[in-house]
Residue, then its C-alpha position, 0 to 999 in steps of 0.5 A: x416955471x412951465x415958460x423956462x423948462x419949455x426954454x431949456x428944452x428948445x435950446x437943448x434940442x437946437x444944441x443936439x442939431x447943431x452938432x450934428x450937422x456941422x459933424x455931418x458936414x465933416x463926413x461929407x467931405x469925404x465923399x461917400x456917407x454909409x449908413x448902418x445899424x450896429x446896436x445904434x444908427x451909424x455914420x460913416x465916412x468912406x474912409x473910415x476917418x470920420x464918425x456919428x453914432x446915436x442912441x439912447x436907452x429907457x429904464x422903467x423900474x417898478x419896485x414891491x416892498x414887504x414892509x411899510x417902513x425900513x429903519x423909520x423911512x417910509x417904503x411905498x410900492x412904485x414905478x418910475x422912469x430911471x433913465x430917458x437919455x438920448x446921445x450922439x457921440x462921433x469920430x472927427x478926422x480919426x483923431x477928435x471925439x466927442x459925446x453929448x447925452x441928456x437924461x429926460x428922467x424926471x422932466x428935466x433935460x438933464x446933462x449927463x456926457x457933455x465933452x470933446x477929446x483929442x486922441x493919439x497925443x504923443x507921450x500924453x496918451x489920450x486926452x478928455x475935457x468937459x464932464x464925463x466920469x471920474x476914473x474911479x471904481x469899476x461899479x461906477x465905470x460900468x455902464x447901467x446898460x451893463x450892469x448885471x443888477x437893476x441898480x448898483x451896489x451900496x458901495x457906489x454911494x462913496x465915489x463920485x459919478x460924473x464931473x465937469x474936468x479934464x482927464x489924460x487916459x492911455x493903455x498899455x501892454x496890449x491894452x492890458x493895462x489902463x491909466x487914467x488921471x484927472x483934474x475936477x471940479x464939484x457940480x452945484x446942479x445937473x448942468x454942469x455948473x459950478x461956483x466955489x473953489x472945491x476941487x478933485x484929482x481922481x486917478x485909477x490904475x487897471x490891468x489884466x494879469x491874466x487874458x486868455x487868446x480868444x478873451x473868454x477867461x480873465x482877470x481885472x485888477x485895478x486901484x483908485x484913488x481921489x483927493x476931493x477939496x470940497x468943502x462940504x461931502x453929502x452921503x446917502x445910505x439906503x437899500x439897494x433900490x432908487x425908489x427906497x428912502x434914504x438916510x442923507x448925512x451931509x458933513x459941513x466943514x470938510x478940509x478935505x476928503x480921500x477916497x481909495x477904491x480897491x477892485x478885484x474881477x474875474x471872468x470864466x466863460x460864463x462864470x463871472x466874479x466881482x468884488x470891491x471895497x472903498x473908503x471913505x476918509x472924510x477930515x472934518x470936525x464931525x467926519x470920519x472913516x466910512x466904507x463898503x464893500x460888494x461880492x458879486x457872482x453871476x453865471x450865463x445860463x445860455x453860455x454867453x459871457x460877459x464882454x469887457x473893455x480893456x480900453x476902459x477897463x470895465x464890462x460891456x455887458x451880455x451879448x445873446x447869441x441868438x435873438x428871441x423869436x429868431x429862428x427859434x431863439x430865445x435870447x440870453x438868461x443871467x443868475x446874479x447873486x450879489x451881498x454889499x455892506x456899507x457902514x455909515x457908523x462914524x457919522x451916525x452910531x448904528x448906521x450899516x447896512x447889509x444887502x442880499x441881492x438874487x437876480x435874473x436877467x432876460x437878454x431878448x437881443x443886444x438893445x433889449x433887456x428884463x431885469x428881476x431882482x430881489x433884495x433882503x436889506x438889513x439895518 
């Protein structure tokens, strides 16, 4: 075992060479390669038609629970590495992108954003094949590196994550509005491996019906939706917390399941408000309707707001405008206030859950970040 993972890891890392260096080759044919550091390091051509990015992020978590048990599950005090990812990302000839990210959490070299895409394509928009994320729900879209909780609300364990498909995306209206819609398949491991006939087309529709001039006020609406053929749907309930024990309900014979997410945000200088409901209607003998819902306030103490993608249609993130222990600064503060509901009734009797979470989070500059939370589950 200890022989194929020191495999796996040698032929992941001559993977991310590769790449990069027929990329780099690429630039170089543009003569002059500059060199930057934006949040990442930067490469650049001089025409600005040819780009590489790389980065990475490192989550440590640690968790203190008040009770030894919730709901029958044992609850045990930890920590734990929650992500350990690197990526390069780059910009070929101003028109083709691409992205490769592996997590090293757990001790594996795990597949996260493996894919290749074409921008610009007339009537057609932009278009993305490999694995990346389903267009679907706004918790999920937004990047961890942004969310303003250590982790996301119960609701997400209703929609699906990253999936190996193609996927047609464009704005419009002044990048108000964002369209995208896709063609799936399941994933049977974590390197985006699949063998069956399941399938899913996922599709999300956002906009921004109201954008102030200089985008420090806002508001995002959007609707979801997935049709999902597998034959097999696994749901897990628990507290808000990865190192809490879960409840998992694995349904067998699904026809089929449908997911539609509802998405509601608001943005006011500092101010920012979230909602969203999803639904779950999974056709088996023994599924059922399951759903979830998450309101969530937070407020920039320092004055800062969170930034949004109208491209993507979801948050950035928080970006201090002065940098702790820079000419006396000291970062950005953020209060979170977040209740989510998740109902598990129709598959087990007595299965919902209710989540009170308090956050406060430190921004110490754009690549840095301490996160407090504290949270009240209730079964």
């Amino acid at each position: 075992m200890k022989s194929l993972l020191s495999k796996c890891k040698s032929k992941t890392a001559i993977a991310i060479i590769m790449t990069a260096s027929i990329v780099v080759t690429t630039v170089a044919e543009g003569n002059d390669i500059k060199v930057t550091w934006k949040d990442t390091l930067r490469l650049e051509s001089a025409d600005g038609n040819n780009k590489l990015k790389f980065g990475g992020r490192i989550h440590w978590q640690n968790a203190f629970f008040s009770d030894d048990e919730f709901g029958g599950k044992l609850l045990e005090d930890g920590d734990e590495f929650r992500r350990s990812r690197i990526y390069v990302s780059g910009l070929i000839r101003e028109r083709y992108d691409f992205k490769m990210q592996y997590d090293f959490a757990g001790g594996d070299a795990d597949f996260k954003d493996i894919y290749f895409g074409i921008k610009d394509i007339p009537v057609l928009g932009n278009l993305r094949v490999g694995q990346f994320k389903e267009p679907l729900s706004l918790e999920e879209l937004n990047s961890s590196n942004s969310n303003s909780t250590i982790e996301r609300a119960n609701v997400n364990r209703l929609v699906p994550s990253r999936s190996a498909g193609i996927m047609a995306y464009d704005n419009f209206v002044n990048s108000r509005v964002s369209v995208a819609t896709g063609l799936f398949r399941g994933a049977d491991d974590s390197y985006g491996n699949y063998r069956g006939d399941g399938y899913a087309a996922t599709a999300r529709l956002s906009g921004l019906p109201y954008l102030s001039e200089d985008a420090s006020c806002l508001m995002h609406l959007a609707i979801g939706y997935s049709y999902r053929g597998d034959d097999t749907a696994t749901y897990k309930l628990s507290s808000d917390h990865s190192l809490a024990s879960n409840w998992k309900h694995e349904v067998s014979d699904v026809d089929n399941t449908k997911v539609l997410s509802l998405e509601g945000a608001l943005k006011l200088g500092p101010f920012s408000l979230q909602s969203e409901w999803v639904e779950a209607d999974v056709d088996a003998s023994e599924g059922g309707n399951l759903d979830g819902y998450y309101v969530q306030a937070g407020y920039v103490l320092t004055g800062e707001s969170r930034s949004y993608d109208q491209t993507l249609g979801a948050f950035k993130g928080v970006s201090p405008s002065s940098e702790f222990m820079e000419d006396g600064g000291i970062g950005a503060w953020e209060a979170v206030l977040r209740w989510s509901n998740l109902d598990f009734s129709d598959l087990t009797p007595n299965q919902e859950i209710d989540t009170w979470t308090v956050g406060l989070n430190w921004y110490l500059n754009k690549n840095i970040r301490v996160m407090l939370n504290y949270s009240n589950a209730e079964l």
